[in-house]
C-alpha positions in Angstrom: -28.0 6.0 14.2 -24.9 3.7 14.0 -25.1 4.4 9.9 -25.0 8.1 10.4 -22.3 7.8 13.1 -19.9 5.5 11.0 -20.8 8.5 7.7 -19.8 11.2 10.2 -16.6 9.4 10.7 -16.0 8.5 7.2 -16.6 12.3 6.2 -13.9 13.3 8.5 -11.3 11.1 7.0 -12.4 11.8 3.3 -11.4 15.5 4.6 -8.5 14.6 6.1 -7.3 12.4 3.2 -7.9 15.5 1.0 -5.5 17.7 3.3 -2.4 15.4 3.6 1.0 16.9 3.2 4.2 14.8 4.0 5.6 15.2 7.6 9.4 16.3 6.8 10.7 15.5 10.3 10.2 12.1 10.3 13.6 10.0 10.8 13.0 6.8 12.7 15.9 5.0 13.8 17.3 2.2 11.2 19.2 0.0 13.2 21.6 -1.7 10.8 21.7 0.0 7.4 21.5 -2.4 4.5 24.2 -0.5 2.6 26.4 2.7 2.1 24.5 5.3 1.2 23.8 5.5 -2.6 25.4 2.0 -2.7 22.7 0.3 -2.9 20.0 -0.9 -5.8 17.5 1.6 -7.7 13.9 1.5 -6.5 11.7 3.6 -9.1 8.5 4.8 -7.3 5.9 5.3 -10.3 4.8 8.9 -11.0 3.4 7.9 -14.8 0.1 7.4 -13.7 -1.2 10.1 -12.0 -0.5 8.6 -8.4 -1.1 10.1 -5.4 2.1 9.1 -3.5 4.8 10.8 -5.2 8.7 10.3 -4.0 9.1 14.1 -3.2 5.1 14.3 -2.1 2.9 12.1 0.0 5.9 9.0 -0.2 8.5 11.4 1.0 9.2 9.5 4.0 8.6 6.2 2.2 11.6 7.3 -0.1 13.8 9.1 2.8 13.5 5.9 4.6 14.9 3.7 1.6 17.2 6.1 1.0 19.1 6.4 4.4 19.2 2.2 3.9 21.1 3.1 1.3 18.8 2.3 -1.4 19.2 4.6 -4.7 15.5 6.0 -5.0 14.0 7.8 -7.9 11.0 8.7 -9.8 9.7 6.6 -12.5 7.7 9.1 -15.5 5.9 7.9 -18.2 4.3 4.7 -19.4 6.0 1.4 -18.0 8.8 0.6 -20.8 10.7 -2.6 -20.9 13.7 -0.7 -21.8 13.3 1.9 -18.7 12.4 -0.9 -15.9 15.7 -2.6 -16.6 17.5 -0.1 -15.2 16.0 -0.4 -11.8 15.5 -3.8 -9.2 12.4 -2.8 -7.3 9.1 -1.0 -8.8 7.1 0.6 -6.7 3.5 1.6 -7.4 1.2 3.5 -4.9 -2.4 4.9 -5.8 -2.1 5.4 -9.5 -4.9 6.6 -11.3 -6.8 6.5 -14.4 -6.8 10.3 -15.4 -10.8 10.6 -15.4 -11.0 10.4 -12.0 -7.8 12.4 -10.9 -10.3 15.0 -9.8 -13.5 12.6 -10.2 -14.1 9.6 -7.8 -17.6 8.2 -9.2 -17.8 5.5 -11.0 -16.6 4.1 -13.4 -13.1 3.8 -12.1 -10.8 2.1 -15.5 -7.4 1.1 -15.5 -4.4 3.7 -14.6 -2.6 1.3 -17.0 -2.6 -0.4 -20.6 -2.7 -3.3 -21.7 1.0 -3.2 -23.2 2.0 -1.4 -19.8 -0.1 -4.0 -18.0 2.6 -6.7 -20.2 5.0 -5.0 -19.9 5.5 -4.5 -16.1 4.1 -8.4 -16.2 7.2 -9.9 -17.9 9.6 -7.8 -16.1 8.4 -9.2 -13.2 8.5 -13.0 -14.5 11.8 -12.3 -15.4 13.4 -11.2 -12.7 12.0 -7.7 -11.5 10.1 -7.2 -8.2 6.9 -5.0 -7.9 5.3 -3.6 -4.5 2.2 -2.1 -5.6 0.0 -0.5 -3.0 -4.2 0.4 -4.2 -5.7 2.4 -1.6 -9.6 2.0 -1.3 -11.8 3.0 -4.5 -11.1 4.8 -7.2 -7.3 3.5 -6.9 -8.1 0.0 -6.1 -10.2 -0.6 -9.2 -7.2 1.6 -11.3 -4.8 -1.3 -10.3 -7.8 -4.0 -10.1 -6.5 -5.4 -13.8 -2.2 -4.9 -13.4 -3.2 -6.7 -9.4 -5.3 -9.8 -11.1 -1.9 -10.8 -13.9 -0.5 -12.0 -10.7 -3.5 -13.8 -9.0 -4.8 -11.0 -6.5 -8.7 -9.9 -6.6 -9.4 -6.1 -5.3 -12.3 -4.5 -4.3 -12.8 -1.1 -5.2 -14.6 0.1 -2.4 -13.9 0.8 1.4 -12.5 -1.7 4.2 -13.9 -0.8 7.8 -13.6 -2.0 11.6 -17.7 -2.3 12.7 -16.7 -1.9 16.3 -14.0 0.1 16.7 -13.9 3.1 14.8 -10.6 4.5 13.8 -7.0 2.9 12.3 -7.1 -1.4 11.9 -4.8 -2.9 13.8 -3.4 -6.4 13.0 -1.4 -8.1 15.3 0.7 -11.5 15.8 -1.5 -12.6 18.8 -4.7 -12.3 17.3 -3.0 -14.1 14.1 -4.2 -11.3 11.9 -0.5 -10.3 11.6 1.0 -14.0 10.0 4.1 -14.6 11.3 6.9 -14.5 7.7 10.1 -13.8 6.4 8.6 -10.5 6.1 7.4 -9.8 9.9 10.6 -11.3 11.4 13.1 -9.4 9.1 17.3 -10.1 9.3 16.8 -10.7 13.7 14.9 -9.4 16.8 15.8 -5.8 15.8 13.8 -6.1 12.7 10.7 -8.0 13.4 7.4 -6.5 14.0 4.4 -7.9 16.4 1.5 -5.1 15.3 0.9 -3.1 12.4 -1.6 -0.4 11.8 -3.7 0.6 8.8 -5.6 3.8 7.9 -8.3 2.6 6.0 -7.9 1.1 2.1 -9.3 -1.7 0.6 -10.1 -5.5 1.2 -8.4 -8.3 -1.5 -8.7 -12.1 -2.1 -5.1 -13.6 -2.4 -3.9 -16.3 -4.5 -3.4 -20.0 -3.2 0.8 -19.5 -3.8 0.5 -16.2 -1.8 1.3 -15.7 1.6 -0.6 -13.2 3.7 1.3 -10.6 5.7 -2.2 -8.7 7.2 -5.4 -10.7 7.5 -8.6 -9.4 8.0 -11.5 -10.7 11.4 -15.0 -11.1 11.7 -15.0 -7.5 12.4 -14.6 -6.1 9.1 -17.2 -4.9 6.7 -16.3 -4.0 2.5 -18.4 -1.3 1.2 -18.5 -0.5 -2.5 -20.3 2.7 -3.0 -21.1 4.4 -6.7 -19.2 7.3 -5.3 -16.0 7.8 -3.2 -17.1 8.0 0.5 -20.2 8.4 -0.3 -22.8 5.5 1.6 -26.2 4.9 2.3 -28.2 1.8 3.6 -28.4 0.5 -0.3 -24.6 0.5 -0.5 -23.6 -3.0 -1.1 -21.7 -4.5 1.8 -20.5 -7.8 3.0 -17.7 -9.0 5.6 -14.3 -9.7 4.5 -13.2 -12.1 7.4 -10.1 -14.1 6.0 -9.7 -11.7 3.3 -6.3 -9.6 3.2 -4.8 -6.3 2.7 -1.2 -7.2 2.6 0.3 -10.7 0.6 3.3 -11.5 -0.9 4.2 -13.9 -3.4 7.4 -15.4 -6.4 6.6 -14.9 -10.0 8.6 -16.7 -12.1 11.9 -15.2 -11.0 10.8 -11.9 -9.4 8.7 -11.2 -6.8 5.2 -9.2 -6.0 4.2 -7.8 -2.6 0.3 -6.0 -2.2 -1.0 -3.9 0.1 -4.1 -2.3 0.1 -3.5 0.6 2.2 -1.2 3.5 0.9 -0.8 6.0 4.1 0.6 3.1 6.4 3.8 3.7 4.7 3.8 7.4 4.5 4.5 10.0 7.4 1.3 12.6 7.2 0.6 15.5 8.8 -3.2 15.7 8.0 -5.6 18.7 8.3 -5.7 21.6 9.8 -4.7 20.5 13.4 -1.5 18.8 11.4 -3.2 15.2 12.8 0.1 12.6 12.4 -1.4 9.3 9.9 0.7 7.0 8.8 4.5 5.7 10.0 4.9 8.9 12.3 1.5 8.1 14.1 2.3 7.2 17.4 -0.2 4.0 17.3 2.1 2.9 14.3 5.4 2.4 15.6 6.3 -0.8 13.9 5.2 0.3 10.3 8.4 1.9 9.2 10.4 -1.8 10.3 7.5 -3.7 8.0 8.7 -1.5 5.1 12.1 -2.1 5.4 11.5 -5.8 5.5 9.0 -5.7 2.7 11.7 -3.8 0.5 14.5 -6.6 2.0 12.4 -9.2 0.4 12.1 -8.2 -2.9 16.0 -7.5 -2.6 16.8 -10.8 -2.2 18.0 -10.1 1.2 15.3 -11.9 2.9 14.7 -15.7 1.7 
């Protein structure tokens, strides 16, 4: 009964995940703008790779957001060229894909990226550049699994899960699943954030130089089915307490932040009955402040 229960929920977020559209009327307060408005430095969101978060789609409240901070955001197309990513500070990357499974989530789930790419983005970083790349649960997580691992961080490709209580994962400063950063406390008391909220996504092992921003409790389970929410009682499936879904770390002179959930940072209106997920949900009110201070850090603002 509890396996059938936890499937029925599962199928109504796979459905709900295939029915997102971005919720234009989000416009949470920013209380102290980083800079005028087009002032400040280019962030490239990647739309090379067939990703699901787009700047004008499902990341158009992600890329509002940076925008009334002032930020100059814009799409990134094609492969990842050296040339190119010089002309922007921060890259962002959210649910690319491999293109045999824009429309297919079995298995296998390859690379959204080359090798050279896979360099290329690599050695930007080291010298300088900073990357936030966000892998959702499987097939994204295993798209970015190779691009993720250059920098020290191991994803799953499957599906993260609360055992107890069913619904968004919530991580907070008082249970220590929130860590207490740079990133959490932001430039003052304005800007820090006490609980964050995820929507499902995926469960990572960080590196020993990495810091972890959301950290995962007894009460969480991985799955890694053969098929996008797809599970039976021979799915392979272990707990993932200590484990992360949100880290931050230098590279040589840039910097790398990884999340493994992509709609905490969007504002979605999803399904029929419109159901808020993301930023705009009302049981994520802090989100929007931990993306601001993610996007400070690998400004240079933060130290």
């Amino acid at each position: 009964m509890k396996i059938l229960i936890m499937l029925f929920f599962l199928a109504l977020s796979n459905y709900s995940f295939s029915q997102q559209v971005a919720d234009t009327t989000y416009h949470p307060k920013i209380y102290d703008p980083l800079y005028e408005t087009g002032k400040g430095p280019v962030v490239f969101i990647d739309e090379g790779h067939h990703n699901f978060h787009t700047k004008n789609g499902r990341y158009k409240a992600f890329s509002n957001l940076l925008e009334r901070d002032g930020y100059k955001v814009k799409a990134y197309q094609g492969n990842f060229d050296k040339q190119l990513l010089s002309e922007g500070n921060i890259l962002v990357i959210s649910n690319a894909l491999n293109e045999i499974n824009v429309n297919n989530w079995d298995l296998p789930n390859p690379s959204a990226f080359s090798e050279s790419e896979i360099e290329v983005v690599t050695e930007w970083v080291r010298s300088g550049g900073s990357l936030f790349l966000i892998a959702d649960h499987m097939p994204m997580a295993g798209a970015a699994s190779d691009l993720a691992l250059e920098f020290g961080f191991e994803f799953t490709n499957g599906f993260v899960f609360d055992t107890i209580n069913r619904g968004p994962a919530y991580f907070n400063l008082k249970e220590k699943t929130l860590t207490e950063s740079v990133i959490t406390k932001g430039r003052g008391s304005e800007e820090s954030v006490a609980q964050i909220v995820t929507f499902t996504g995926q469960a990572f092992k960080i590196p020993d130089d990495a810091t972890p921003v959301l950290t995962f409790d007894k009460k969480f389970v991985n799955m890694l089915p053969d098929k996008a929410w797809v599970f039976d009682d021979k799915t392979t499936r272990f707990n993932v307490e200590g484990w992360s879904q949100g880290a931050f770390k230098n590279y040589g002179k840039g910097r790398v932040v990884v999340f493994g959930e992509a709609a905490m940072f969007s504002a979605q209106l999803a399904g029929e009955s419109k159901r808020k997920m993301g930023m705009n949900n009302e049981v994520a009110p802090e989100n929007y402040q931990l993306l601001l201070n993610i996007i400070h850090w690998l400004d240079y603002v933060l130290e």
